[in-house]
N, C-alpha and C positions, 0 to 999 in steps of 0.2 A: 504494500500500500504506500509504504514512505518512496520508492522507487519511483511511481504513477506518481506523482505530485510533484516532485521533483523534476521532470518530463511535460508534466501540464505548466508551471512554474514559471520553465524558458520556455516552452512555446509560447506562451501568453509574454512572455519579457522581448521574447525576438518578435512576435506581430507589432508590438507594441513600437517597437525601436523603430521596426519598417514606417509603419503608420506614422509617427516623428517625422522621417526622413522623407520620407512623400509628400507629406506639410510644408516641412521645411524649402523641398525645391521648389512646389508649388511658388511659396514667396519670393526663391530666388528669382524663378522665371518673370516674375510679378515686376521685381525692383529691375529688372535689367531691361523689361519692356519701357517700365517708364522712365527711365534714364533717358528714353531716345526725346522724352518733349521738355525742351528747356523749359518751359514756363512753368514746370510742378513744385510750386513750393514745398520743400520736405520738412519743413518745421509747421506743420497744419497737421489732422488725423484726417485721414487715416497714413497718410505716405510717411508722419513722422516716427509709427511703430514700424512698419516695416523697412525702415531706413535702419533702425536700434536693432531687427531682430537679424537681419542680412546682413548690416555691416562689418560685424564681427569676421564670419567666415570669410568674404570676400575682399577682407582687409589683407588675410593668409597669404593670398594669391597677390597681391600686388607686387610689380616689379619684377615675377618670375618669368614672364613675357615680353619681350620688350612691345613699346609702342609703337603698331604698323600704320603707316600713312595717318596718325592722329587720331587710331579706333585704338581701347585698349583690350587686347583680346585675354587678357588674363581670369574674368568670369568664365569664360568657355572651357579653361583649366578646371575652374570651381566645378562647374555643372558637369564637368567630363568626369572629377573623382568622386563625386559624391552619386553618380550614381553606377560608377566600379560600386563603389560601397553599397549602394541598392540592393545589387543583384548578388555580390556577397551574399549579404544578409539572407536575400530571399532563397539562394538555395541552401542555405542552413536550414531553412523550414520542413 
């Protein structure tokens, strides 16, 4: 019985983690859409949480890219590792 529980535990821990990270790219995709229109003031709601919840990770990636023709492509790093880690995770399932 302790076994089975142990087993329900992490599957419930790794849905869990998946469901995070599918949230989370969601926003990424979010904040990088709206990057493209200068006019979005990011110190307003809703664009000021999502600016707080993305900025962190996508701070990681800065400058491991260099800057091509004045686009910085170093999100595309982001969004390319985190969802390596997606599909990790999901075939742990």
């Amino acid at each position: 019985m302790n076994e089975v529980s142990s087993i329900n535990f992490t599957n419930v821990l790794v849905a869990t983690l998946f469901n995070f990270l599918q949230l989370y790219f969601i926003l990424i995709l979010t904040k990088i859409t709206l990057s493209w229109f200068p006019n979005i003031n990011w110190y307003v709601e809703p664009f000021y949480t999502i600016h707080r919840l993305t900025r962190p990770y996508l701070r990681l990636f800065e400058g491991t890219v260099p800057i091509i023709f004045g686009i910085d492509c170093s999100p595309t790093l982001a969004i390319i590792f985190l969802q390596t880690l997606m599909l990790m995770i999901e075939n742990i399932k």
